[in-house]
C-alpha positions, 0 to 999 in steps of 0.5 A: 634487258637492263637490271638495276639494283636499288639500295635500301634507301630507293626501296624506302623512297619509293615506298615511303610518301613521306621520305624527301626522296620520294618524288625523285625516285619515282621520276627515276622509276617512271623512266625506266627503259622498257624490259628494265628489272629491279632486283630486290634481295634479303638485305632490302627486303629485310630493311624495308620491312624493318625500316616501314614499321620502325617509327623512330624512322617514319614517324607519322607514316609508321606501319605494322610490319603486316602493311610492311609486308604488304608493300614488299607484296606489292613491289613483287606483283610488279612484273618488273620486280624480283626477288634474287638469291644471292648469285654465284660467285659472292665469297669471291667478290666481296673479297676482292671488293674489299681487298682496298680496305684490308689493312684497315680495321672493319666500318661502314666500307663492309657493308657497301663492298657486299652491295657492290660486290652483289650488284657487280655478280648480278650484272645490274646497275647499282642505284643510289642516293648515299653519296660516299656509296655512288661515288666509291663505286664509280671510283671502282668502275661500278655501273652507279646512277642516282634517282632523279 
């Protein structure tokens, strides 16, 4: 079985039928390869709840965060979808994720280090549409696609 690890903006484009992305991250969903698992963790369940009622970011596809929460529901009814906890082994590699920037003062890296960093202890493929990200973590010997 085949895990993959979507970021926050897949989450958001499959959610969202508004979002430019939308029709490419479910050509990407529906090819799935049969016993495929997506894992859903805080940080995404916490942005698309966020980012679903947040108007300045849907616009006319606003939602009260109780339809929020319904959405995130929904992808948790799918078998193929779970919630994980943080796995073990995390202080140790975001570390080591972010050893190449430690001589540097703190950005966005901090960030994308702790999804990959998350994405490599779950043994999942990372999936993304943020450019810098997928291309840093193929840079780093990532699992990394693109939908579409």
């Amino acid at each position: 079985m085949i895990s993959f690890f979507p970021d926050l903006n897949v989450w958001l484009a499959l959610s969202d039928i508004g979002h430019r992305h939308h029709a490419e991250s479910w050509n990407w969903f529906g090819r799935l390869p049969p016993g495929a698992r997506l894992i859903f963790w805080r940080y995404t369940q916490i942005g698309l709840l966020r980012l679903l009622s947040n108007s300045a970011v849907m616009g006319e596809y606003t939602v009260t965060l109780e339809r929020a929460w319904s959405i995130y529901d929904e992808w948790l009814a799918d078998p193929r979808v779970e919630l994980y906890p943080e796995p073990r082994g995390m202080d140790a590699g975001f570390r080591e994720a972010t050893e190449r920037f430690a001589g540097r003062a703190a950005s966005k890296w901090v960030g994308d280090c702790y999804i990959l960093a998350y994405a490599k202890q779950s043994q999942a493929v990372l999936v993304t549409f943020d450019r810098a990200l997928y291309e840093f973590a193929g840079k780093q010997g990532h699992d990394v696609v693109r939908p579409g």
